[in-house]
C-alpha positions in Angstrom: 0.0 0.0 0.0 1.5 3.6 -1.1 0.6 6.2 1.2 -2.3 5.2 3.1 -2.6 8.2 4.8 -2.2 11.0 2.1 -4.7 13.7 1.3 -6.9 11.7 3.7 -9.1 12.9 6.7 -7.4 11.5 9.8 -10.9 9.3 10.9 -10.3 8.0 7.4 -6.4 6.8 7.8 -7.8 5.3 11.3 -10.0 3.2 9.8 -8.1 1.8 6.7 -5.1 0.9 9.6 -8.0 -0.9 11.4 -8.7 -2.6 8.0 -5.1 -3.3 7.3 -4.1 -4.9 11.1 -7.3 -6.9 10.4 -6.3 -8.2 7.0 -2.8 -8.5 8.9 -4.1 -10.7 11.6 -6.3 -13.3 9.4 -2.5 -14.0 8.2 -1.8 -11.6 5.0 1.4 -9.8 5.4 1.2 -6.3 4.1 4.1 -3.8 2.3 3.3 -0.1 3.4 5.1 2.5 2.4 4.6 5.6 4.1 5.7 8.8 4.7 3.7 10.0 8.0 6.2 8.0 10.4 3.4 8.0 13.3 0.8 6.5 10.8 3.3 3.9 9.8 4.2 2.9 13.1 0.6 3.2 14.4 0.0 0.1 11.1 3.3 -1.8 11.4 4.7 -4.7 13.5 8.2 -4.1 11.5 9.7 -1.2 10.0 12.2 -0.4 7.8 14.2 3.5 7.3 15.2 4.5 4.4 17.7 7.2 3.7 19.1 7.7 -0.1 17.0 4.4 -1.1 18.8 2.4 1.2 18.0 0.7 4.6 19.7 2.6 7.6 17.6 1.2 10.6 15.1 -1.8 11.3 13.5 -2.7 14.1 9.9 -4.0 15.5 7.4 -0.9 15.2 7.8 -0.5 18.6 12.0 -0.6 19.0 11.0 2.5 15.9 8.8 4.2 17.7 11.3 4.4 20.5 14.5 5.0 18.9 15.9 8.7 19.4 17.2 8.9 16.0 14.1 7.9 14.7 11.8 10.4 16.8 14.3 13.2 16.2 14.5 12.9 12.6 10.5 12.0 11.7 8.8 13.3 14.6 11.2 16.6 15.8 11.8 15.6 19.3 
């Protein structure tokens, strides 16, 4: 899926990650790419950064969500 969240109203984006964990969960893995980081995260049990095309950092969604790097570069804190 490519961009789930853009141009979308934010009661929207919740619902298609609802959709998505519960296509996830009757056992259909799922390739998002996304660029709202939080959105992403929020969707994923695994992620993948990419810098210049190339993987920098992986982790579970939650190792992600955690990492400093990850929070000061997508998130600004």
């Amino acid at each position: 899926i490519d961009e789930l969240s853009l141009g979308l109203a934010p009661k929207v984006v919740e619902r298609l990650i609802e959709v998505a964990r519960e296509i996830n969960r009757a056992g259909t893995a799922l390739l998002l790419v996304e660029q709202d980081v939080l959105v992403a995260l929020e969707a994923a049990d695994r992620g993948y950064v990419l810098e210049n095309g190339r993987v920098v950092l992986s982790g579970t969604a939650e190792r992600l969500r955690d990492d400093p790097g990850v929070r000061k570069a997508y998130l600004g804190v």
